[in-house]
N, C-alpha and C positions, 0 to 999 in steps of 0.2 A: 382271608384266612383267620381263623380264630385263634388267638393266643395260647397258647399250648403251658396254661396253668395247671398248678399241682393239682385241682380238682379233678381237671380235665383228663392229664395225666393219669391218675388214679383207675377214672374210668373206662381209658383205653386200656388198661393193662386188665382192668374186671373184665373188658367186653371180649379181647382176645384170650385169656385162661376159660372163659366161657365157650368160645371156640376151641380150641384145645379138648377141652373136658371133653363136647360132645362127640369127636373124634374117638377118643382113648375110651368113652364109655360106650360108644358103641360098638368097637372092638374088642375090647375086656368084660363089658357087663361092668354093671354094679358092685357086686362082691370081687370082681374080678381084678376091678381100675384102683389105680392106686394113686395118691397125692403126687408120688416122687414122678410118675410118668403123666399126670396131667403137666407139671412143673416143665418137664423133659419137654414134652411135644410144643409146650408156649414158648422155650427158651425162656424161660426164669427160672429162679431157684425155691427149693420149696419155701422158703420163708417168704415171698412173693403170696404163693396161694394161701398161706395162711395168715396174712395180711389183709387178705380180703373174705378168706372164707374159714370158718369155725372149725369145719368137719366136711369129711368126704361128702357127707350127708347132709352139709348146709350149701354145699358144692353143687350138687345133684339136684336141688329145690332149686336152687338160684337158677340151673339153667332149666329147669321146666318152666320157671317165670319169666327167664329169655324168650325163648321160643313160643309163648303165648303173644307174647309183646310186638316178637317183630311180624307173626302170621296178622297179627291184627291189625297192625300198621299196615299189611299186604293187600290186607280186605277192605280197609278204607280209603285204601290210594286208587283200587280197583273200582269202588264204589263215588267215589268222589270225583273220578279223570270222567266217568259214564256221561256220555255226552245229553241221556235221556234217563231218569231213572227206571228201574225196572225195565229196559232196552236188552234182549237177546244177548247181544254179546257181553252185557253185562255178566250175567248169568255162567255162561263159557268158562271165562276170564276165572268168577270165583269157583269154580268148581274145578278149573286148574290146579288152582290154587292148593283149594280142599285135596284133590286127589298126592299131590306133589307130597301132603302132610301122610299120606299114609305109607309111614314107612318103616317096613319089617324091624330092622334095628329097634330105630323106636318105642313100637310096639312091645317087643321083646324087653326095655328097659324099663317101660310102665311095669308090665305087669310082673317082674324081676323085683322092683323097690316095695311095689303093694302088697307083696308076699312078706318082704322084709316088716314094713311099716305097721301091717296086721299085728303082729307078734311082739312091734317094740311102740308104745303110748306114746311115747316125746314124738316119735317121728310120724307115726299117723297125726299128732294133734298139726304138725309143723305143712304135711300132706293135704288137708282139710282145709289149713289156711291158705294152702295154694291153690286149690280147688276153687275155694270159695273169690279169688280173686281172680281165676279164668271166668268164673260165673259173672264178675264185673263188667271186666271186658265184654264177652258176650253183649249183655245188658246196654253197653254206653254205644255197641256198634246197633245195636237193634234200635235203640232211642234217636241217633244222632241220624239213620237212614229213614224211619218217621220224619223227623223233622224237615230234613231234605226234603223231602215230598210233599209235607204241608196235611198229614192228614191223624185225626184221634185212630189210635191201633184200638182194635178187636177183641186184642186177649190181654192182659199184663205183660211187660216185656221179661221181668222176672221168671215166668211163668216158662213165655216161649224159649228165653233163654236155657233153662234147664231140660226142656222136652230139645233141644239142639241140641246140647251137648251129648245128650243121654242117647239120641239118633246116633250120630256120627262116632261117638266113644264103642257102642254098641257094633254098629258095619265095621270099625277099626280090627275089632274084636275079630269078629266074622271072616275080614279079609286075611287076616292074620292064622285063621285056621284055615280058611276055605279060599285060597284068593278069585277062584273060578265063581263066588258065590258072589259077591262085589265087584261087579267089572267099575271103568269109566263111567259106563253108561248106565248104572245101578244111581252110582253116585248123582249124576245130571238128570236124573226120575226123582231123587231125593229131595234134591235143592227144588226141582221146578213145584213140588208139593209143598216144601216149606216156601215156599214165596207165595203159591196158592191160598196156604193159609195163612201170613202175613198180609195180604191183599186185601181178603176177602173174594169175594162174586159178588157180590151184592152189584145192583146199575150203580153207585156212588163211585166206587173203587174200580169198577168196569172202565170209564171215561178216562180212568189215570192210565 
């Protein structure tokens, strides 16, 4: 058991208002949710959330940065337990994964705060930083799954990283309008092209 220091403390009580939040925000919406019922649903008081968070609106980032953090930790416990890489069920597993992240709520909160964000500069510049640090991630899970494997990539991971996101941001989109247009299996065509091209065909990348 680890010692349940003030640091520590601190950031159980961040990690669980972060729970709370996406609760209340996915209920309420964004203009909807308020401090006092984030507060409410954690069991603290609002001087708790605001001990930890700025603004409803530094609230709202912080858990977009959550939820990047732990899918990604998802995808490299998936990627890393694969008893072969590049292995079928590997593939499955993350596309589990991927599909579980599409989720109408959600959906409906991005693009609720990006309407906001468009219209106010502080929160687009603060939106862009967060972006830009899902584009990391991306990038360190695409690096770290090279390396695994032992082999020079193809394309920039930068590169692929952003043709990913801008895929799957896009189908989110699509499902979110159309769900009949994104099935499961739209998804798992998806991923098996993005590994296609991760791969290569080439006879080198064939053998692996």
């Amino acid at each position: 058991m680890e010692p349940l220091t003030p640091e520590r403390r601190r950031a159980m009580t961040r990690t669980h208002l972060l729970e709370a939040a996406a609760v209340v925000f996915a209920e309420k919406g964004f203009h909807g949710a308020s401090l006092d019922e984030v507060a409410t649903a954690a069991g603290f008081t609002k001087g708790a959330v605001y001990s930890n968070f700025a603004s409803k609106e530094d609230l709202f980032l912080a858990l977009i940065d959550y939820r990047v953090e732990v899918q990604a930790a998802s995808i490299m416990n998936e990627l890393e337990g694969s008893s072969e890489p590049g292995a079928g069920d590997e593939l499955t597993r993350i596309r589990d994964l991927i599909a579980r992240g599409f989720d109408e709520d959600v959906s409906a909160l991005h693009y609720e705060f990006l309407a906001y964000a468009v219209r106010h500069p502080e929160a687009l510049a603060k939106l862009e930083a967060t972006t830009r640090k899902q584009h990391e991630v991306v990038v360190h899970i695409i690096e770290q799954e090279w390396e695994r494997r032992g082999y020079e990539p193809r394309y920039p991971s930068d590169v692929l990283a952003t043709i990913m996101l801008a895929l799957f941001d896009g189908l989110a989109t699509t499902r979110f309008l159309s769900p009949a247009l994104v099935t499961d299996d739209t998804l798992r065509q998806a991923l098996e092209i993005l590994y296609a091209v991760v791969d290569g065909e080439d006879s080198e990348s064939a053998g692996r």
